[in-house]
Structures are given as C-alpha cells and as structure tokens.
C-alpha positions in Angstrom: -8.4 2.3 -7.6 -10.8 4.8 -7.8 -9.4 8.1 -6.2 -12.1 8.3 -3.3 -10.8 4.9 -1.8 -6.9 6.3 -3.1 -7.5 9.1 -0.5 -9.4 7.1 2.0 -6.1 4.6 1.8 -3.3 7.4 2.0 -4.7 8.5 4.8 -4.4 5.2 6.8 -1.3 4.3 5.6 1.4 7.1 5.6 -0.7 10.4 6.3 2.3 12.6 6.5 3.0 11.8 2.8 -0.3 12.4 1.4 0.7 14.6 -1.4 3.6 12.7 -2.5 1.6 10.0 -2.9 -0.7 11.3 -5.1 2.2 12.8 -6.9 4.0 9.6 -7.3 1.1 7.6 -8.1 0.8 9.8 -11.5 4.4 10.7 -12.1 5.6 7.1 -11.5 3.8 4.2 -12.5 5.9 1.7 -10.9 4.7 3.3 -7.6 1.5 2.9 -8.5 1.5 -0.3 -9.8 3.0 -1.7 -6.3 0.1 0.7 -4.5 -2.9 -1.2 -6.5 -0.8 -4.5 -5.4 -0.7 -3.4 -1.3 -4.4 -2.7 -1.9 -5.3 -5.9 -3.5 -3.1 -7.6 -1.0 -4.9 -5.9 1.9 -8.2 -6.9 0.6 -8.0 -10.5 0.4 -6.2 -10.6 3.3 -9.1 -9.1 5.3 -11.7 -11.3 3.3 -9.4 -14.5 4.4 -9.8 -13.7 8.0 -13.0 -13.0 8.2 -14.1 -16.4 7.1 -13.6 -18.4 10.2 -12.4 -21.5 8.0 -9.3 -19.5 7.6 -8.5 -18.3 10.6 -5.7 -20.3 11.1 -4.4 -20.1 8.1 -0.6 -20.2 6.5 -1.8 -18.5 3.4 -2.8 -15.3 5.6 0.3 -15.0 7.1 2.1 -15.3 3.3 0.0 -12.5 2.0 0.9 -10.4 5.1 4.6 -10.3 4.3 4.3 -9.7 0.9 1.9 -6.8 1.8 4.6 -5.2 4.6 7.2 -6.0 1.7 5.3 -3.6 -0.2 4.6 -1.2 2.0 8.5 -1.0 2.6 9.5 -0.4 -1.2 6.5 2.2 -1.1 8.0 4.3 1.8 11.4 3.9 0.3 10.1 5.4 -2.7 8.3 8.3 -0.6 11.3 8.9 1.3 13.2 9.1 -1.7 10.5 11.9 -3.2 10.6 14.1 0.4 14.7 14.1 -0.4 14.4 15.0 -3.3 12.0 18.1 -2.4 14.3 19.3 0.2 16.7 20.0 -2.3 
C-alpha cells in the first residue's frame, strides 16, 4: 500500500494510534501483512456493494467479519504497542 493511501487509512481507522501504526507496520511485518489484508478486504467489499447484483449478498457479509476480525487482532496489537510505551 502506498504510504499516501497508508496515512489516508490510519486516519479512518484508529486516529488516536497513528504513529504506532506506522511504527508497527515497519517494525512488525505480521502487522503489516494483516493491515494490507483489512485493506484488500475493505476494497472488495465496497466494489461488492456497489454493484446492485450484489446487494443482497452472503458473500458481503463473509468478507465483513473477516474484515472486523482483522481489525480486532490489529487493535490488539496497537494496544499491546501503547503498553508497552508507557513503560
């Protein structure tokens, strides 16, 4: 992901942890791998809806719960890195 859209993302998604993500996504590649994943995720699910054919669609609603999934492990792993500052 290029780093314009990275920022564009971080911001959306948890803006009081914009600089450990960008931390993370360097030091931990694991993090960043399930980042690219919620991105890709978030994409096709926003191309899926808005074709009308899919509107009611099973597939949709799949992709949304593995994309919430995600985000979960990726604020347990932010979490984890604001801890770890404190001390």
């Amino acid at each position: 992901m290029k780093t314009k859209e990275c920022n564009k993302k971080v911001k959306n998604m948890f803006p009081e942890y914009r600089e450990f993500i960008q931390d993370l996504r360097q030091e931990n590649p694991h993090f960043s791998k399930l980042f690219e994943e919620h991105e890709e995720l978030d994409q096709k699910i926003v191309l899926l809806e808005q074709n009308p054919v899919h509107v009611i669609n099973n597939d949709i609603e799949v992709l949304k719960r593995k994309k919430l999934n995600i985000k979960d492990k990726l604020y347990a792993y932010l979490k984890q890195a604001e801890q770890q500052s404190e001390h």
